[in-house]
Every structure is written in structure tokens, then in C-alpha cells.
C-alpha positions in Angstrom: -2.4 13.4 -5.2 0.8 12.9 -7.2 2.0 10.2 -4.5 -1.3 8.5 -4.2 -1.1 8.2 -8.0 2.7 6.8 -7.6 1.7 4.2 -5.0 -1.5 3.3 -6.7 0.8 2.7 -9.7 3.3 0.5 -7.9 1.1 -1.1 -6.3 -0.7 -2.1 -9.9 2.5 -3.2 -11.3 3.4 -5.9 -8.1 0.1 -7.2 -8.6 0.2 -7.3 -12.8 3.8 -9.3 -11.8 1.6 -11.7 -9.9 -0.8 -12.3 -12.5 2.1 -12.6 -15.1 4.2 -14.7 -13.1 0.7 -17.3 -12.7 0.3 -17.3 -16.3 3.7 -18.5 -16.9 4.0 -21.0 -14.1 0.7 -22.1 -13.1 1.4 -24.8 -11.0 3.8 -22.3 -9.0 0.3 -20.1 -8.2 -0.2 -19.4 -5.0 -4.0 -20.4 -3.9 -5.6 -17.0 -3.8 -4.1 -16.2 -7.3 -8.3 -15.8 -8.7 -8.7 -13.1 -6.1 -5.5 -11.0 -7.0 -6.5 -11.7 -11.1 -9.9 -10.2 -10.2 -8.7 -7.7 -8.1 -5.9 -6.8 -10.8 -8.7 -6.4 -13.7 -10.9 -3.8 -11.6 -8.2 -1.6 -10.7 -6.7 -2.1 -14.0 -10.1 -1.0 -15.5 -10.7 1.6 -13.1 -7.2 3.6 -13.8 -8.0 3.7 -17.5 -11.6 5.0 -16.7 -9.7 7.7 -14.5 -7.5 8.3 -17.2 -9.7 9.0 -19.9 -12.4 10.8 -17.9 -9.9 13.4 -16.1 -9.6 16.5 -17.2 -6.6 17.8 -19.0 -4.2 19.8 -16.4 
């Protein structure tokens, strides 16, 4: 679980550094930059759900 949870996290920051780097340069954004924003905001949403539903360990 523990490197599921370190991938998933790695893989959430290269994509957050997508979405940032569109917001600063947007001419420089590649065309499926909407995808990778939507994309970015589920699995953003869906760690914090996992976050505050788990149980304390």
C-alpha cells in the first residue's frame, strides 16, 4: 500500500506541475492540457476524500 500511496503521490505532483506550468504560460499548453486539468481535479479530490474518510492507523 505504502508504494502505491508514493506513486499515486508522484504521480499527482507531475501532473499538478502540468496544470501549474499551463496557468503560467498558456500559450506554451500543450493541446490536451483540459484533459490533464480535469483529470488533476478528480484525483486531487479523490485523495482528500481518502484522506479524511480512512481510518486512523
Amino acid at each position: 500500500m505504502k508504494i502505491f500511496m508514493r506513486t499515486f503521490l508522484i504521480l499527482l505532483t507531475i501532473l499538478n506541475a502540468i496544470v501549474l506550468l499551463g496557468q503560467l504560460w498558456p500559450e506554451g499548453a500543450p493541446p490536451f492540457a483540459g484533459t490533464v486539468n480535469i483529470v488533476t481535479l478528480f484525483l486531487n479530490l479523490g485523495l482528500l476524500i481518502f484522506l479524511l474518510t480512512r481510518r486512523q492507523q
